[in-house]
C-alpha positions as CSV (number, residue, x, y, z in Angstrom):
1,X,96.8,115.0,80.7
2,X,99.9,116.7,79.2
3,X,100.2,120.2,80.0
4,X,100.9,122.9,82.7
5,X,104.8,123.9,83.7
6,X,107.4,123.4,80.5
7,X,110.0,122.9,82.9
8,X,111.7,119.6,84.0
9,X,112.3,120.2,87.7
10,X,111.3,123.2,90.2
11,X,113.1,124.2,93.4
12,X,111.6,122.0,96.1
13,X,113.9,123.5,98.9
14,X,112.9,125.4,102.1
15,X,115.5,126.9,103.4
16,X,118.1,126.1,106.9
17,X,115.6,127.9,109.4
18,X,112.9,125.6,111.4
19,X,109.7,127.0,111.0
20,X,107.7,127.8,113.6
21,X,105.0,125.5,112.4
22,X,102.9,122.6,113.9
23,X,103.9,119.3,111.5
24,X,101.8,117.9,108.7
25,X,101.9,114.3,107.1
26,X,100.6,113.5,104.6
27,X,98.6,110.3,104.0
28,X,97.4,109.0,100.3
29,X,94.8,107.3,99.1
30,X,94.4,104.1,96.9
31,X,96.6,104.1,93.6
32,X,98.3,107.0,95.2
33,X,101.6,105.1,96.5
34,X,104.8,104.1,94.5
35,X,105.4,100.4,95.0
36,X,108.8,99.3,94.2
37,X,109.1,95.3,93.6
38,X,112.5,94.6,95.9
39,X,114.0,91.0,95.0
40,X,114.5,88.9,98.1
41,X,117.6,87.4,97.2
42,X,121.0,89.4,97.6
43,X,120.8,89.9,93.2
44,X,118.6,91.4,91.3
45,X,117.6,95.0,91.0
46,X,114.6,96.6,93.0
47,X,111.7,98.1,90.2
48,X,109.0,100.4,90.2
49,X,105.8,98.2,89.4
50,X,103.7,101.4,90.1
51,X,103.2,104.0,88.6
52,X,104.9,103.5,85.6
53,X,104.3,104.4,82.1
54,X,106.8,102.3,80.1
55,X,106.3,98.3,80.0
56,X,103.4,99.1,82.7
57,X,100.9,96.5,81.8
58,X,104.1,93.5,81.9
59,X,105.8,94.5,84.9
60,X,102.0,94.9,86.7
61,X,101.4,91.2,85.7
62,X,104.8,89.6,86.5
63,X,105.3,91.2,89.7
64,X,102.0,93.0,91.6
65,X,99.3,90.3,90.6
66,X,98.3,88.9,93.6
67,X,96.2,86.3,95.6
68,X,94.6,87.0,99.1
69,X,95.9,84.9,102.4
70,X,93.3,84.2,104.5
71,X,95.2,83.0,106.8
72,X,97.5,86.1,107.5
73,X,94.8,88.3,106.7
74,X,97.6,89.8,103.3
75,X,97.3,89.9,99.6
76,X,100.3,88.6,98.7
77,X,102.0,89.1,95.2
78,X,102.2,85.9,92.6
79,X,106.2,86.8,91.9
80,X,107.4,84.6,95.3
81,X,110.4,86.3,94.6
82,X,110.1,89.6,95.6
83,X,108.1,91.6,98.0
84,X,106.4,94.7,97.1
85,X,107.7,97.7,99.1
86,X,107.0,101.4,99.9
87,X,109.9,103.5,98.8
88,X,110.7,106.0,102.4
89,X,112.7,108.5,100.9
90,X,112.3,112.0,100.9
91,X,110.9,111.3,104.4
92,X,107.5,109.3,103.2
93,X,107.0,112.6,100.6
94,X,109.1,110.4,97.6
95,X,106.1,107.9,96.8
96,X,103.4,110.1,96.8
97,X,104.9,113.1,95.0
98,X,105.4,112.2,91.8
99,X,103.5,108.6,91.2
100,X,106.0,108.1,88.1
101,X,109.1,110.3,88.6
102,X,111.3,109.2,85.4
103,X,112.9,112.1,83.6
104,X,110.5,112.2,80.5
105,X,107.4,112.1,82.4
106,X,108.1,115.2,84.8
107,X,109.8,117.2,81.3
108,X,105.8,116.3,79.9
109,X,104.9,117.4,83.5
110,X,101.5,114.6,82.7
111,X,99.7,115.3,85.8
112,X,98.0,112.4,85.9
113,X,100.9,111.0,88.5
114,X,101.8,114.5,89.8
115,X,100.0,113.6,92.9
116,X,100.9,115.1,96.1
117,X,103.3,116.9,94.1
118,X,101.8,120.8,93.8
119,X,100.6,120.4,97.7
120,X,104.1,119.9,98.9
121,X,105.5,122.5,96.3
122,X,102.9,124.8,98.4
123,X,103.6,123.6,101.5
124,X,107.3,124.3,101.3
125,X,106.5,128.0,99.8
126,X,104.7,128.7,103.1
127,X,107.7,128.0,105.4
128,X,107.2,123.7,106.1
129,X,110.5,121.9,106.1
130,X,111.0,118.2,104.8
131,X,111.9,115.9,107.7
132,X,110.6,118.6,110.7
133,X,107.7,119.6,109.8
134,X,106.6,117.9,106.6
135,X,106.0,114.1,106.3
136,X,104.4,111.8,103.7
137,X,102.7,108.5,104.3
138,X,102.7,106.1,101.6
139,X,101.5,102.6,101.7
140,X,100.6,99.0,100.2
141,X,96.9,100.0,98.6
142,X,96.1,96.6,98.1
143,X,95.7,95.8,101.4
144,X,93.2,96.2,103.9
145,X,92.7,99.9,105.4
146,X,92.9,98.3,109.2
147,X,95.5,96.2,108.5
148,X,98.8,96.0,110.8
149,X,101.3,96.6,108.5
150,X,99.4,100.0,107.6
151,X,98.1,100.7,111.1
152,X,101.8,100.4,112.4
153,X,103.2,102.7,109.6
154,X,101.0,105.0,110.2
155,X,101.8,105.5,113.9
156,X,105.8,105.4,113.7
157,X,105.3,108.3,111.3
158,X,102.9,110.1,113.5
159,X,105.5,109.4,116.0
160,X,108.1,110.4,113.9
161,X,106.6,113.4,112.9
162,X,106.1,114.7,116.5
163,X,109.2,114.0,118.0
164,X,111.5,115.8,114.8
165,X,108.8,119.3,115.1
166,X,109.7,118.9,119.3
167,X,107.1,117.6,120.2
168,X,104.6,119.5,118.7
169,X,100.6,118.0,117.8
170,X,100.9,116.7,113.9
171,X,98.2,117.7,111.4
172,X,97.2,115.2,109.2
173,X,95.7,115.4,105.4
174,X,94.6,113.1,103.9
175,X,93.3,112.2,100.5
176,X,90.9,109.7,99.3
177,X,90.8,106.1,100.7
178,X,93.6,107.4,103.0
179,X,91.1,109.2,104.9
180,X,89.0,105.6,106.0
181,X,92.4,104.4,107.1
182,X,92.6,107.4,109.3
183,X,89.3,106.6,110.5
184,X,90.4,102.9,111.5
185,X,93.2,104.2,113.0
186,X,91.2,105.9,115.1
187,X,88.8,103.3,115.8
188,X,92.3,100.9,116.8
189,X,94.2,103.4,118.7
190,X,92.4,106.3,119.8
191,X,94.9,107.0,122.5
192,X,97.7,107.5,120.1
193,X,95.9,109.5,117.6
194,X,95.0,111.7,120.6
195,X,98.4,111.8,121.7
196,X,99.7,112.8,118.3
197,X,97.4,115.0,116.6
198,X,95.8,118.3,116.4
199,X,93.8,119.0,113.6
200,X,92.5,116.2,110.7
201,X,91.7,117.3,107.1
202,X,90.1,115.2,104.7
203,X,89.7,115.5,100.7
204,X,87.4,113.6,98.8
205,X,87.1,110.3,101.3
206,X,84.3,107.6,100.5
207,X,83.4,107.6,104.0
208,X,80.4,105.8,102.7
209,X,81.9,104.1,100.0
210,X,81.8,105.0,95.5
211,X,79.1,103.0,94.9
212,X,79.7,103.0,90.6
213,X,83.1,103.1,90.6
214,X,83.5,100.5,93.0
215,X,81.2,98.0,91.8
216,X,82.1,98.1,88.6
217,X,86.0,97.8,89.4
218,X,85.1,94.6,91.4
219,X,83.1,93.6,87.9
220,X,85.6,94.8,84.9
221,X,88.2,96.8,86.5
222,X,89.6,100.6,86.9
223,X,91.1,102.6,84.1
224,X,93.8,104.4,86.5
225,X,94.7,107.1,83.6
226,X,92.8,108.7,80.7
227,X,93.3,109.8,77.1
228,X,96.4,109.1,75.5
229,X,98.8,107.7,78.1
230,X,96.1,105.3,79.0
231,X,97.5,103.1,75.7
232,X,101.2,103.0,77.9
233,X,99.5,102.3,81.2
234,X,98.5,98.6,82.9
235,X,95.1,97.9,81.1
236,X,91.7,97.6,82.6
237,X,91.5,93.9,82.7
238,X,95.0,93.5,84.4
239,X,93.6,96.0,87.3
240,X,90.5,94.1,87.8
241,X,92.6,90.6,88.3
242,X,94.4,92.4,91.0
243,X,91.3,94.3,92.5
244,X,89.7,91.4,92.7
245,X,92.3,90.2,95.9
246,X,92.6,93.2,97.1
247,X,90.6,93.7,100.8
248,X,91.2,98.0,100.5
249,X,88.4,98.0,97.4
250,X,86.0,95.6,99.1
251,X,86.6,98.2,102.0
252,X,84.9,100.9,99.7
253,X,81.8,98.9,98.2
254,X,78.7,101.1,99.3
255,X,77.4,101.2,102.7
256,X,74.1,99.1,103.0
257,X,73.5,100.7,106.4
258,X,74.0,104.1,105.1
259,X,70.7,106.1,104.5
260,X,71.1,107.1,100.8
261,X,68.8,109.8,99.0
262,X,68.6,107.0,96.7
263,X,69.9,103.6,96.9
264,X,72.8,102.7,94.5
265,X,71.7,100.0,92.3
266,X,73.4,97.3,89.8
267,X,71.2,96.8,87.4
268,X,71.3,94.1,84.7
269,X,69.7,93.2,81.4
270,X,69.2,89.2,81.8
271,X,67.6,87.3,78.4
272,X,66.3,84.0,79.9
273,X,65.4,81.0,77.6
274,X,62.6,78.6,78.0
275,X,60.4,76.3,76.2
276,X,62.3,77.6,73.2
277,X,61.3,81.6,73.8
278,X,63.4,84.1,74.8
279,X,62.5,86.7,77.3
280,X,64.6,89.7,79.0
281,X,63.9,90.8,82.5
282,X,65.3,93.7,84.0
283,X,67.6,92.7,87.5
284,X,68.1,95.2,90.3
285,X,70.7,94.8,93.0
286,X,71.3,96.6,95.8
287,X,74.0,97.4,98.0
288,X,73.0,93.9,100.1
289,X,71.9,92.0,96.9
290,X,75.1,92.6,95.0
291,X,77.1,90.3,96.2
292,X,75.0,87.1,94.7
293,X,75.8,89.0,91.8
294,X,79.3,89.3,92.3
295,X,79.3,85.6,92.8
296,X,77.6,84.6,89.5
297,X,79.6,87.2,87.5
298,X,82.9,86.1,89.0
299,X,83.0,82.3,88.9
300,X,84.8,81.5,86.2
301,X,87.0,84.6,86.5
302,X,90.8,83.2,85.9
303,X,94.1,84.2,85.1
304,X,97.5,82.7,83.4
305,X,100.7,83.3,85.5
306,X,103.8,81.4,84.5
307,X,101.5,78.4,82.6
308,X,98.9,78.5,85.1
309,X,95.6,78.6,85.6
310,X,94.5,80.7,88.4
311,X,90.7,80.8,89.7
312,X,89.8,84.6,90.8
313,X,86.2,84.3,91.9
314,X,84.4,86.6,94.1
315,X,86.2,86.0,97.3
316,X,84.2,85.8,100.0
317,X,86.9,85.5,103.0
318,X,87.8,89.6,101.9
319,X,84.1,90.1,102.1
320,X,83.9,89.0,105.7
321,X,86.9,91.0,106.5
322,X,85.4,93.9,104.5
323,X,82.5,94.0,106.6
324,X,83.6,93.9,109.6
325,X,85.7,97.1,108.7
326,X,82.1,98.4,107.7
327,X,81.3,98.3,110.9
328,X,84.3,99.7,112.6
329,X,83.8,102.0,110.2
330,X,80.2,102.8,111.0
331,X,80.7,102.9,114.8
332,X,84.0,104.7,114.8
333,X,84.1,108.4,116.9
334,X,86.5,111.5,116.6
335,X,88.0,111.5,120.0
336,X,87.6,114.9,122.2
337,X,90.1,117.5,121.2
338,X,90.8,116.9,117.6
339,X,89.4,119.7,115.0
340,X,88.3,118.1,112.1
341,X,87.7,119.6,108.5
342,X,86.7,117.9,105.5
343,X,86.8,118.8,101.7
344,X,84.6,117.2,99.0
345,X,84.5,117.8,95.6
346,X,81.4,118.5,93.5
347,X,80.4,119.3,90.1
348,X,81.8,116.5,88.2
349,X,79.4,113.6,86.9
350,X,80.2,111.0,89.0
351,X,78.9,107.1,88.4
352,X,76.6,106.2,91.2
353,X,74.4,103.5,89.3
354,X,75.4,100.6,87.0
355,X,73.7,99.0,84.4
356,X,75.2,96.3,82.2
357,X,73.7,94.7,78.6
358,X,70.2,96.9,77.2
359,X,67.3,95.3,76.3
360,X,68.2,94.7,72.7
361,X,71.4,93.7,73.8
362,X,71.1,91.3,77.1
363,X,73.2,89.7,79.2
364,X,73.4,85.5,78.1
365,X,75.0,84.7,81.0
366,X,76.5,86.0,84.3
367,X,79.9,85.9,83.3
368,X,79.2,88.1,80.0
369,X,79.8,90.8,82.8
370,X,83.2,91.2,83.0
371,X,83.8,91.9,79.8
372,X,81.2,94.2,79.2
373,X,81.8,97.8,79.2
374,X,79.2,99.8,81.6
375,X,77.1,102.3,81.0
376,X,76.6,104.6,84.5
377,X,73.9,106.8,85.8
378,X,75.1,109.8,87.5
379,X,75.5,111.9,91.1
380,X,77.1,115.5,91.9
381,X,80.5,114.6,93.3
382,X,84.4,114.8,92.0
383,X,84.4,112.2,89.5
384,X,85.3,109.0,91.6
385,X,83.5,109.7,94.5
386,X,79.8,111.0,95.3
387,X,79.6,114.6,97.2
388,X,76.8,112.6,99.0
389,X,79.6,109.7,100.9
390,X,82.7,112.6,101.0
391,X,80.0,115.0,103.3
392,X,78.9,112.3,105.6
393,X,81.7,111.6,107.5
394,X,79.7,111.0,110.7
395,X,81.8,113.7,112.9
396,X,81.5,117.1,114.1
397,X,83.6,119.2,111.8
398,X,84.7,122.7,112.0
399,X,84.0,123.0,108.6
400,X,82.8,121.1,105.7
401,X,83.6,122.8,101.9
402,X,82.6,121.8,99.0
403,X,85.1,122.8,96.2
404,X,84.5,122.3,92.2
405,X,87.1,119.6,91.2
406,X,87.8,116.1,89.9
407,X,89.1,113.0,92.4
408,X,93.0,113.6,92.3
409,X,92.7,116.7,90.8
410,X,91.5,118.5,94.0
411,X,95.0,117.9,95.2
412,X,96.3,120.5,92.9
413,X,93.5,122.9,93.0
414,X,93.9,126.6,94.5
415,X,91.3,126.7,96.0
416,X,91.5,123.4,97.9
417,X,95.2,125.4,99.0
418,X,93.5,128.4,99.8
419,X,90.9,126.4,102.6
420,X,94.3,124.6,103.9
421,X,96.1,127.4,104.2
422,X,93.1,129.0,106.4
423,X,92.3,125.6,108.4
424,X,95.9,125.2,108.9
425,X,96.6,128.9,109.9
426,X,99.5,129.6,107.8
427,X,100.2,131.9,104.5
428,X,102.0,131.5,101.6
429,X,105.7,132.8,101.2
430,X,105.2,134.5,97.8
431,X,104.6,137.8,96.4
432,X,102.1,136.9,94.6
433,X,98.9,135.7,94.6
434,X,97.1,133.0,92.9
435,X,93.5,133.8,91.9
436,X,91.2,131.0,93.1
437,X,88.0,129.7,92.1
438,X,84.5,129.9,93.8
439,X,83.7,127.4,96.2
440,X,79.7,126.5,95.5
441,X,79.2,124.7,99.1
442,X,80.5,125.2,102.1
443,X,78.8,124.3,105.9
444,X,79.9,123.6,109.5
445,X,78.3,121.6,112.0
């Protein structure tokens, strides 16, 4: 979307004065980090493989295609040389500001990739100061959300965070996937997040997982953007190579052991031959069944990198480590002393079934799937994820809102700022006022 502020740039500064304010840090979800492709030789020039509009889809392929080690437990990228990196600028706030920050895309101001942007705008307006009281945490998406690269990141900045605000309690937001690597965090070093925290708010997290979504990126992939600047952006099908190595969407398939109103489904239209005859049959999957599924669909999934041929099937090594993050996952508790809020978006159709082929159009074979665009049936929720898996976070919160809003957009909304600014206990430096919209759902337990 192209639209909002005509202006390039706006005045991100704070001021010299310290605010009397507890920290925040800010953690983001999946898609929702820059990561720069750094050479590992002395030469060569360090480039943004995401987000970027211009020569997206080619740098995506060359240099953040990847294949999953399961020996180290890392996707790593195809491109051995280079290393994809988090940008730490800006104290952490640099790579999940802005997703692309290049001249012509903030003078368009498309806010597809103005991500944390309009929250640290906020932020700053109410009195929080980069590098003492305001932090971002950015990190490698592709990998698993308990993994130690992210789980160490995550506490040097909580550290770092506490020790620059003199030793004041951090509080954390998170958005998205980010909140599930919170929770295994928490379920890893619960002494340290006690140690380091005070309050924990959470927007739109798949605590239980985006059933339609998901399953259909592990089956054709993810448009990341919409609309027009979809055309400049990495294409589905180069995604859903990628996201088919990558442990963090495993991580988000639904929960089988999660008691749904419903039970999400895949559901496929399968035309059979024998003795001559066609027949089609109607196939059901659920959350335990998909994965034979998955399987047939995926077998002769390959790519082409530098004159090769490289098998992408269903891998089942990131489905055994997915799982046991499902149950860390499941069994994972908020430790005494932390307040905990969380914010879910509703009122957007959001894909919770998926069906693939009709019944005048079947399914041949298995593979057929992955190029086959899907058709979804639909829950209440923000778009991505289902109101129904944001709510049921599985911990005592303070309070529990649910705010009108699509996935990333939530993170710009008003009135998601309004319930931050009240959680949080803070008000906005300005003279005026913005007028918010009505919240639908709100509880606390």
């Amino acid at each position: 979307m192209v639209g909002g502020k005509w202006w390039c740039f706006s005045d991100r500064s704070s001021g010299d004065d310290v605010a009397d304010l507890d920290p925040i840090l800010l953690v983001s979800g999946v898609g929702g980090t820059i990561l720069n492709s750094k050479p590992k030789s002395w030469f060569g020039l360090t480039t943004r493989v995401w987000v970027r509009i211009l020569l997206a889809d080619l740098e995506f392929r060359k240099r953040v295609w990847s294949l999953y080690n399961p020996d180290t437990g890392y996707t790593e990228a195809l491109d051995d040389s280079s290393d994809i990196v988090v940008p730490q600028d800006d104290y952490g706030l640099y790579a999940i500001d802005i997703l692309d920050p290049s001249f012509w895309i903030k003078c368009l101001h498309m806010t597809d990739v103005y991500h944390f942007h309009d929250m640290i705008d906020m932020l700053v307006k109410c009195g929080y100061k980069k590098g003492t009281t305001l932090f971002g945490f950015g990190y490698d998406f592709r990998q698993s959300n308990r993994i130690d690269q992210a789980m160490d990141g995550l506490k040097e900045k909580l550290e770092t965070a506490y020790k620059a605000a003199g030793g004041r309690k951090v509080n954390l937001i998170s958005h998205s996937m980010g909140g599930l690597l919170v929770s295994c965090f928490i379920s890893l070093h619960s002494d340290v997040f006690s140690k380091y925290v005070k309050k924990w708010i959470t927007i739109a997290t798949p605590f239980q997982g985006a059933p339609g979504c998901i399953n259909d990126s592990l089956l054709t992939g993810l448009q990341f953007v919409e609309g027009l600047e979809s055309y400049f952006f990495v294409s589905r099908w180069s995604m859903h190579q990628l996201l088919v190595e990558c442990p963090s969407i495993y991580e988000m398939l639904p929960n089988p052991e999660f008691k749904w109103k419903k039970q999400p489904k895949i559901v496929v239209w399968r035309n059979y031959s024998e003795n001559g005859e066609d027949s089609v049959k109607l196939e059901s999957y659920d959350p335990s069944g998909s994965v034979e599924l998955f399987i047939e669909a995926l077998k002769d999934n390959e790519l082409e990198y530098n004159k090769k041929t490289i098998p992408l099937p269903f891998n089942s090594s990131i489905y055994a480590w997915a799982s046991s993050t499902r149950d860390m996952l499941n069994n994972v508790q908020l430790p005494l002393g932390i307040a905990f809020y969380n914010i879910y978006g509703t009122s957007m159709e959001t894909p919770f079934d998926v069906c693939y082929g009709s019944e005048t159009d079947p399914i041949k074979d298995p593979s057929e799937i992955c190029h086959t665009m899907p058709e979804y049936s639909y829950v209440d929720g923000d778009g991505t994820v289902p109101a129904e898996s944001a709510m049921a976070d599985g911990f005592a919160a303070i309070e529990r809102a649910g705010i009108p809003g699509a996935h990333r957009a939530l993170l710009r909304d008003e009135t998601v700022f309004l319930y931050l600014r009240k959680w949080l206990g803070i008000e906005e430096q300005a003279s005026t006022r913005v007028k918010t919209s009505k919240v639908v759902d709100g509880d606390s337990t």
